[in-house]
N, C-alpha and C positions, 0 to 999 in steps of 0.2 A: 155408229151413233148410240149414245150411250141413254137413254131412258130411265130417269127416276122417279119415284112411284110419288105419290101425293099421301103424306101421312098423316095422319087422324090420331095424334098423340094422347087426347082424350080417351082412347081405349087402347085396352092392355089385355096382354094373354098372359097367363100364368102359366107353366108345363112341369110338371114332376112328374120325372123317369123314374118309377119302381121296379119292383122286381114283380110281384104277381100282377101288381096293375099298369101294365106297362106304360101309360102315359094317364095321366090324370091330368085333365087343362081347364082352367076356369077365367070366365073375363070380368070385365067391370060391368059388361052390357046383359047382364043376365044371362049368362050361355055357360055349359057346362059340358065335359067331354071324359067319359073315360072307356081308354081301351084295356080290354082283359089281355092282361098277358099270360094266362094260366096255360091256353093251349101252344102257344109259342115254350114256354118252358118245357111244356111234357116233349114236344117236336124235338125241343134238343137232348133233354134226357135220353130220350130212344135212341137217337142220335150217337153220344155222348158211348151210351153202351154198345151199341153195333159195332164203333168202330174201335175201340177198347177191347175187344171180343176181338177180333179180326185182326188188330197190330199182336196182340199177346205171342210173348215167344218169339217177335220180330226185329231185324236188325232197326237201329234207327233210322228214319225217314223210308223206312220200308212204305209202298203204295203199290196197288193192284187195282185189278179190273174191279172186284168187287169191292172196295174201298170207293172206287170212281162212281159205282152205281148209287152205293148207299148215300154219297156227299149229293149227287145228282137229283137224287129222292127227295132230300132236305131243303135242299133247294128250288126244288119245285113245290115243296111244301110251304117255301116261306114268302116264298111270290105269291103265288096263287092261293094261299090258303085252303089246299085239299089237304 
């Protein structure tokens, strides 16, 4: 059974995906939202270079243990935001 929601067309979300700010949202009801994406960008920079660092000099689609730990690391970083 399929369940459809009861909408309230009268209000509205606005949502801009940027890049340092990662979601900015604003309503018609007075509500505003923004998420910082500054720490999510550096997470991949770091990121970004580890593994840049670590393929260097390797065949294509080269992948190792330490490739797995650092992808594991990020990914535990973007879940949980530690």
């Amino acid at each position: 059974m399929v369940i459809k929601p009861q909408l309230d067309r009268e209000n509205v979300l606005g949502i801009d995906h940027g890049v340092n700010n990662w979601l900015t949202c604003v309503s018609n009801v007075n509500t505003s939202l923004i998420v910082d994406g500054k720490q999510i960008k550096s997470m991949n920079r770091w990121y970004n270079k580890q593994i840049s660092t670590i393929k260097e000099n390797q065949p294509t689609g080269f992948w190792s243990n330490k490739l797995a730990a650092v992808t594991e690391k990020r990914n535990r970083q973007m879940r949980f935001g530690n």
